[in-house]
RODO-2510 file (C-alpha; in nm, 4 decimals, decimal comma):
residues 275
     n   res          X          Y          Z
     1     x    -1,8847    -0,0695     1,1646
     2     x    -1,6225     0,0091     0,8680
     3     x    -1,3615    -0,2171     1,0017
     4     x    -1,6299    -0,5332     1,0705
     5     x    -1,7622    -0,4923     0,7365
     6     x    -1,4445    -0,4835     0,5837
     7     x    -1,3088    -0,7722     0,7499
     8     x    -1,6359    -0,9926     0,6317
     9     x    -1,6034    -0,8650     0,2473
    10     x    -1,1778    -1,0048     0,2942
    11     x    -1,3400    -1,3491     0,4545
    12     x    -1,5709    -1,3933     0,1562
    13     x    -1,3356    -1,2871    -0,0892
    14     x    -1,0127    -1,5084     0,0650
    15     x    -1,2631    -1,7906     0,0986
    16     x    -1,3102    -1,8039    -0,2966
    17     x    -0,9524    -1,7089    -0,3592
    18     x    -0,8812    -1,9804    -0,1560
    19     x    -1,0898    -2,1807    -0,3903
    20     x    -0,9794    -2,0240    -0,7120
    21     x    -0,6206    -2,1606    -0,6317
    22     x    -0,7465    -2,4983    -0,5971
    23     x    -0,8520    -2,5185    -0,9427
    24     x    -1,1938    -2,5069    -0,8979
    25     x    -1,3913    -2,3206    -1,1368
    26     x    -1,6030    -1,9835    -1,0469
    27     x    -1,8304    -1,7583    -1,2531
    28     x    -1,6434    -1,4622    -1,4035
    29     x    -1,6592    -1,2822    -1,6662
    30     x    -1,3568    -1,0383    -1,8256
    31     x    -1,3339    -0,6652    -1,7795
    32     x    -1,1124    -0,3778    -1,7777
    33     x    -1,0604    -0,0432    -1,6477
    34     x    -0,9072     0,2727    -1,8307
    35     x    -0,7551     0,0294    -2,0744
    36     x    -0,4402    -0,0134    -1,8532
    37     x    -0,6112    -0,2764    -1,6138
    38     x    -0,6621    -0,6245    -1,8048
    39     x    -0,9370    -0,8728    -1,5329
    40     x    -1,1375    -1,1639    -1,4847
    41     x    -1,4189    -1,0676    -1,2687
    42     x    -1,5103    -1,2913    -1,0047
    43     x    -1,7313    -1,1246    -0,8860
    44     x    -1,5743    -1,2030    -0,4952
    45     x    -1,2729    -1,0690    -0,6288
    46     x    -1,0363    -0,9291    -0,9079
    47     x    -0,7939    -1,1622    -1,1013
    48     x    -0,5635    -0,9454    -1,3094
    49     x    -0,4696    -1,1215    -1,5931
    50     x    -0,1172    -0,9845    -1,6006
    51     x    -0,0587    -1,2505    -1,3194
    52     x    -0,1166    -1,5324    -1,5639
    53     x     0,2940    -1,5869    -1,6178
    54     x     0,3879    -1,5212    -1,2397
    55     x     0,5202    -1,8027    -1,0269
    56     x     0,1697    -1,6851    -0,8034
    57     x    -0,1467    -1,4960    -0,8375
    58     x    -0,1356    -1,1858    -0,5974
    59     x    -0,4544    -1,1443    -0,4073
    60     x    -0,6479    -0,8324    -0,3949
    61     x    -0,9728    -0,8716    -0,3158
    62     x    -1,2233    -0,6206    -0,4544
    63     x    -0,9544    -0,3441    -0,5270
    64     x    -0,7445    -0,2462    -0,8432
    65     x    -0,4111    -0,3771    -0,7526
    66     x    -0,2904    -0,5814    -0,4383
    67     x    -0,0826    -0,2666    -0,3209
    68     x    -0,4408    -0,0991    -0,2436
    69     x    -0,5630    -0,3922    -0,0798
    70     x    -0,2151    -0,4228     0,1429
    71     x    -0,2087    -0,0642     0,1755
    72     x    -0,5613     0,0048     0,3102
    73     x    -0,5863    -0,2912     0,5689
    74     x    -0,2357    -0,1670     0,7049
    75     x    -0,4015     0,1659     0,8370
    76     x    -0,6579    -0,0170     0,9969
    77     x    -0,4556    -0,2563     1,1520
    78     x    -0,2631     0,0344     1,3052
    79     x    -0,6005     0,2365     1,3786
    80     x    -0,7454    -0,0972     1,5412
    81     x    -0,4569    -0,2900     1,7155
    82     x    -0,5890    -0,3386     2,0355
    83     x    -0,9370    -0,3783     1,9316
    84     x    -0,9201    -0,6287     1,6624
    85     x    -1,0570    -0,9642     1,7818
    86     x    -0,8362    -1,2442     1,6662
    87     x    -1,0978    -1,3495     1,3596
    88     x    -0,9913    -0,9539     1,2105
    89     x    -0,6502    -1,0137     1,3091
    90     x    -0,6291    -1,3216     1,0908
    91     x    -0,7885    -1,2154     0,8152
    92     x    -0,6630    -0,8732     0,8083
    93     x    -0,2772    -1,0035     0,8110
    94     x    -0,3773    -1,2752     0,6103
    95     x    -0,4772    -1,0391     0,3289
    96     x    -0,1308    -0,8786     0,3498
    97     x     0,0425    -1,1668     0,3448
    98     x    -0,1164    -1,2925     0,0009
    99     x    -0,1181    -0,9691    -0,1579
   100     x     0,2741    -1,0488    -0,1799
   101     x     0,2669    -0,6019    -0,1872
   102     x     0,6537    -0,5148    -0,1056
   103     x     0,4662    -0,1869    -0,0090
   104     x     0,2407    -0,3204     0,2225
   105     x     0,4990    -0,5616     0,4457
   106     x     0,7193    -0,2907     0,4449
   107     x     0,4304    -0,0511     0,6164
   108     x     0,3792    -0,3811     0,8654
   109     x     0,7695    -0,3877     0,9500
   110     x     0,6847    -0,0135     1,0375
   111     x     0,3724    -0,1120     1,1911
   112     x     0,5446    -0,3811     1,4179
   113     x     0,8207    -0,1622     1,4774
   114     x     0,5978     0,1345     1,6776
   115     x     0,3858    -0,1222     1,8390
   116     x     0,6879    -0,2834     1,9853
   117     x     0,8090     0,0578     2,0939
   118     x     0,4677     0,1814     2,2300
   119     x     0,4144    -0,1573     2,4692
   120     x     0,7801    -0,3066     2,5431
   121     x     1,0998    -0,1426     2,6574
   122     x     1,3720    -0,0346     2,4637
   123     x     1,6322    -0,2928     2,5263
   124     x     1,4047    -0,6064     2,4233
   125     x     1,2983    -0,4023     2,1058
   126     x     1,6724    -0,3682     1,9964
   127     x     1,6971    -0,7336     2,0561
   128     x     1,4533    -0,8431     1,8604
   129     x     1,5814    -0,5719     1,5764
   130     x     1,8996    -0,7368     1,5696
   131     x     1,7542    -1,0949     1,5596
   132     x     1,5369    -0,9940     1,2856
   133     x     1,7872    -0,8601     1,1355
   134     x     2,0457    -1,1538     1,1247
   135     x     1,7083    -1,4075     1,0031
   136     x     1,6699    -1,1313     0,7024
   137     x     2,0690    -1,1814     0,6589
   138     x     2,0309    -1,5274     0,6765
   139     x     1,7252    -1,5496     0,4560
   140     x     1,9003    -1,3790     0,1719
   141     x     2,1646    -1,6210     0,1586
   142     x     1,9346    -1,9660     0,1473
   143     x     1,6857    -1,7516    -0,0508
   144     x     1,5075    -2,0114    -0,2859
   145     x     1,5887    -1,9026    -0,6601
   146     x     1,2144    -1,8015    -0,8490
   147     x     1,0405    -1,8579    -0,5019
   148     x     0,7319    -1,6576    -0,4719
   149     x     0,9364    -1,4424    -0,1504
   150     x     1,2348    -1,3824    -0,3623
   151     x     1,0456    -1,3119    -0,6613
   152     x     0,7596    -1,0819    -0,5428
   153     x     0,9992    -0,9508    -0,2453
   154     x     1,3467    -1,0121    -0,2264
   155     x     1,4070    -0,9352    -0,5314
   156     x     1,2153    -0,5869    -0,5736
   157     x     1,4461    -0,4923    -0,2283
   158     x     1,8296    -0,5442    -0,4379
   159     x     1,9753    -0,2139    -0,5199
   160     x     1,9696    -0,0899    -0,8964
   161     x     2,1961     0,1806    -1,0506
   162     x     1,8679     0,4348    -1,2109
   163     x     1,6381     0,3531    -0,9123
   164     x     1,7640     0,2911    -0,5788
   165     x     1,5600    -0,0413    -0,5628
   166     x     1,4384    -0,2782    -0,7794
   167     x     1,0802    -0,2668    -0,6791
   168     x     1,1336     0,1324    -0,7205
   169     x     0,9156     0,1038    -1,0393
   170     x     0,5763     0,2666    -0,9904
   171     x     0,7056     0,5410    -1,2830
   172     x     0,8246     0,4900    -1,6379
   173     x     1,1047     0,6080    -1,7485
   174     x     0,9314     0,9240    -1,9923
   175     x     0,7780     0,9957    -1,7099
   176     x     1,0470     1,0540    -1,5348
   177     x     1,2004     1,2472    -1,7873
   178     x     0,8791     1,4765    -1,8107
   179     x     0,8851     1,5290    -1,4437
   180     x     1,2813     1,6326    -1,4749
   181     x     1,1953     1,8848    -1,7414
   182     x     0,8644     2,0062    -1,5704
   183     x     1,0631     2,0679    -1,2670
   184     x     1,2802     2,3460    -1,4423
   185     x     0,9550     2,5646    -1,4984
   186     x     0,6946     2,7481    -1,2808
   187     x     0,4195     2,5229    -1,3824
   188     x     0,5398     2,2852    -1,1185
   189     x     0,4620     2,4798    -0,8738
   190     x     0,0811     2,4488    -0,9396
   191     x     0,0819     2,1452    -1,1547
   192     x    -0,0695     2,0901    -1,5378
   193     x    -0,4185     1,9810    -1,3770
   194     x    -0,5743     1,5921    -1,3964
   195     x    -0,6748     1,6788    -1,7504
   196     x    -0,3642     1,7300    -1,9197
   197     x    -0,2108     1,4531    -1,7835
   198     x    -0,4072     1,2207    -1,8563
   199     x    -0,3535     1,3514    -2,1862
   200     x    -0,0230     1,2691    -2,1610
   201     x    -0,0329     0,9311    -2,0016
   202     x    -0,2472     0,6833    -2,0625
   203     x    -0,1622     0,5085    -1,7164
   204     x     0,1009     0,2987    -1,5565
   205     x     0,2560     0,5484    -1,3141
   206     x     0,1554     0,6279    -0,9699
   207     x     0,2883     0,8367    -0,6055
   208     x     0,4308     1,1460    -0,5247
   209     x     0,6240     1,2605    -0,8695
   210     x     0,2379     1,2270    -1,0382
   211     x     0,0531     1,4001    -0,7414
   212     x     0,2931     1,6839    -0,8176
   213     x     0,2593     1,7069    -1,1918
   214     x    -0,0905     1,6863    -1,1332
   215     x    -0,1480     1,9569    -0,8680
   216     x     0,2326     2,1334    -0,8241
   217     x     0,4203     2,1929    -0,5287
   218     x     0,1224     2,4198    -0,3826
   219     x    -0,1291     2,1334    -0,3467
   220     x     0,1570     1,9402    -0,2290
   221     x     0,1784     2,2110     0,0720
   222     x    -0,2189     2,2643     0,0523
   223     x    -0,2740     1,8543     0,1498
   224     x     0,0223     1,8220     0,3859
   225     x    -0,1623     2,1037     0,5575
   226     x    -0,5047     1,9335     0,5428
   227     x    -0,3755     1,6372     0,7128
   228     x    -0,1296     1,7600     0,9537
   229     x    -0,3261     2,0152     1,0794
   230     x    -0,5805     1,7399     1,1355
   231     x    -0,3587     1,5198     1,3403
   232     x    -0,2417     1,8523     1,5636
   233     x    -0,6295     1,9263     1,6462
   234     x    -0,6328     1,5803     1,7734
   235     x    -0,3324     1,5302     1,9674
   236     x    -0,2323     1,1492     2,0044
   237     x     0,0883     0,9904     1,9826
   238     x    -0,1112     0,7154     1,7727
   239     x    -0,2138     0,9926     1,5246
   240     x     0,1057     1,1088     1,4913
   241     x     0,2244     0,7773     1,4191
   242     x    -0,1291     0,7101     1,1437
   243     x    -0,0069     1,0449     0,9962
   244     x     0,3738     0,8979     0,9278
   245     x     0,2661     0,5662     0,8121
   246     x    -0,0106     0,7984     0,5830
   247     x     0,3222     1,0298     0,4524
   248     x     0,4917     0,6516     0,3734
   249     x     0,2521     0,5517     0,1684
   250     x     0,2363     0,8942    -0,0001
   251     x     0,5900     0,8294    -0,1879
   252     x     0,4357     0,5585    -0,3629
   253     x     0,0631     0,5741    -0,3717
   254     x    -0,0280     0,9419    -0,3903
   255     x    -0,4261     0,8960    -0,3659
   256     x    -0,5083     1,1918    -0,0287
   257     x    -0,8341     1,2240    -0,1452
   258     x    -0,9948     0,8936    -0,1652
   259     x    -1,1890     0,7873     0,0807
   260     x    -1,0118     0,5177     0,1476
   261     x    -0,7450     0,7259     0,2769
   262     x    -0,9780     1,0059     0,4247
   263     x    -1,2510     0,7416     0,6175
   264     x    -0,9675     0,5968     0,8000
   265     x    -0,7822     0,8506     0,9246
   266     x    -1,0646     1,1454     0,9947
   267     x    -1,2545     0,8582     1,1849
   268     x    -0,9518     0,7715     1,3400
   269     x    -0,9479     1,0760     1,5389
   270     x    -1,2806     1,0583     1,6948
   271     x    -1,1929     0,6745     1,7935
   272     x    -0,8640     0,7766     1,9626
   273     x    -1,0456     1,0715     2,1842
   274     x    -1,2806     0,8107     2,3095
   275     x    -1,0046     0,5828     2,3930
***
């Protein structure tokens, strides 16, 4: 029921997205949220505003950012492979794809990665590594200069000197340097609460380095706990894998407790015992 209805809010809102980027004009009106998030509200779905200098609007539907959108569909995808009839597959995939979300193609490498390795054999899986890998090789060579790809992916995967990657950004840079400073003190081991930090930042920085200001390195342990102990009640090898791709998203999207995360995966469980 979650995953049809889901599927049917994407088709509505790609179909106006769809008509958005031909130029054709839809009732909206402009909003905000927490003074961080700038929109026009389509009602179907969210334009941020902050897109109006990119090369290409991102899509993402109904949600804050196109990382959520990208993010969320990628656990159902992996919860629903074999049932998804080729209308959800479409759309689904289609939603990743114009959420340009570096995130959420690199959780669909990882996603076609363990499919390949749960349903073919080993030696046509490294194979079709390798040839992926030489296109990717090849691909950043003929890259197209400002392209949407190289803009919104390519580019966020070159290496900087402060942060690994370029697309490494989801915390500022005082952040960072109140995270560095926290982590010399006991209060990181329990966190300065949602309160006081929100005291301190207005916004703008999100995954784990924020869940562990927020609650310390004991809620940290706490939530591993809930989920892990979750996925070892309910023994699957598809679990296990749910409960990896869960822990990847973690390092950059720390939100355990929404039920975006929690609907998926505790469902998730029940659906893999009856299959």
């Amino acid at each position: 029921m979650i995953v049809n209805i889901y599927c049917w809010i994407l088709f509505i809102s790609l179909i106006a997205w769809i008509l958005f980027l031909m130029g054709i004009e839809l009732p909206n009106f402009s909003t905000s949220w927490e003074g961080h998030y700038e929109y026009k509200n389509y009602f179907l779905f969210l334009y941020n505003k902050g897109d109006d200098n990119s090369i290409f609007p991102r899509f993402s539907s109904v949600f804050l950012e196109p990382g959520h959108l990208a993010m969320i569909t990628s656990f159902i995808l992996w919860v629903k492979y074999k049932d998804l009839s080729r209308f959800q597959l479409i759309i689904l995939i289609s939603s990743i794809v114009f959420s340009f979300s570096l995130a959420g193609y690199i959780l669909c490498v990882f996603l076609l990665f363990f499919y390949l390795l749960l349903n073919i054999r080993l030696s046509l899986l490294i194979i079709l590594f390798s040839i992926g890998g030489i296109i990717g090789v090849a691909l950043d060579y003929v890259k197209i200069e400002n392209s949407v790809f190289d803009q919104y992916i390519l580019g966020r995967l070159q290496i900087s000197d402060s942060r690994g990657i370029a697309g490494n950004n989801r915390t500022s840079e005082d952040f960072d340097f109140y995270y560095d400073r926290l982590s010399g003190t006991n209060t990181i081991l329990y966190g300065v609460g949602l309160d006081l930090y929100k005291r301190e930042f207005q916004g703008g920085n999100a995954g784990y380095k924020v869940f562990i200001v927020q609650y310390g390195y004991i809620g940290l342990i706490l939530t591993f706990l809930f989920y892990f102990l979750y996925m070892l009640r309910h023994k699957s090898r598809l679990l296990l894998i749910l409960f990896f791709l869960y822990g990847l998203s973690f390092f950059q999207r720390a939100y355990p407790f929404w039920e975006a995360w929690l609907i998926p995966y505790i469902c998730s469980m029940g659906f893999y015992n009856k299959k």
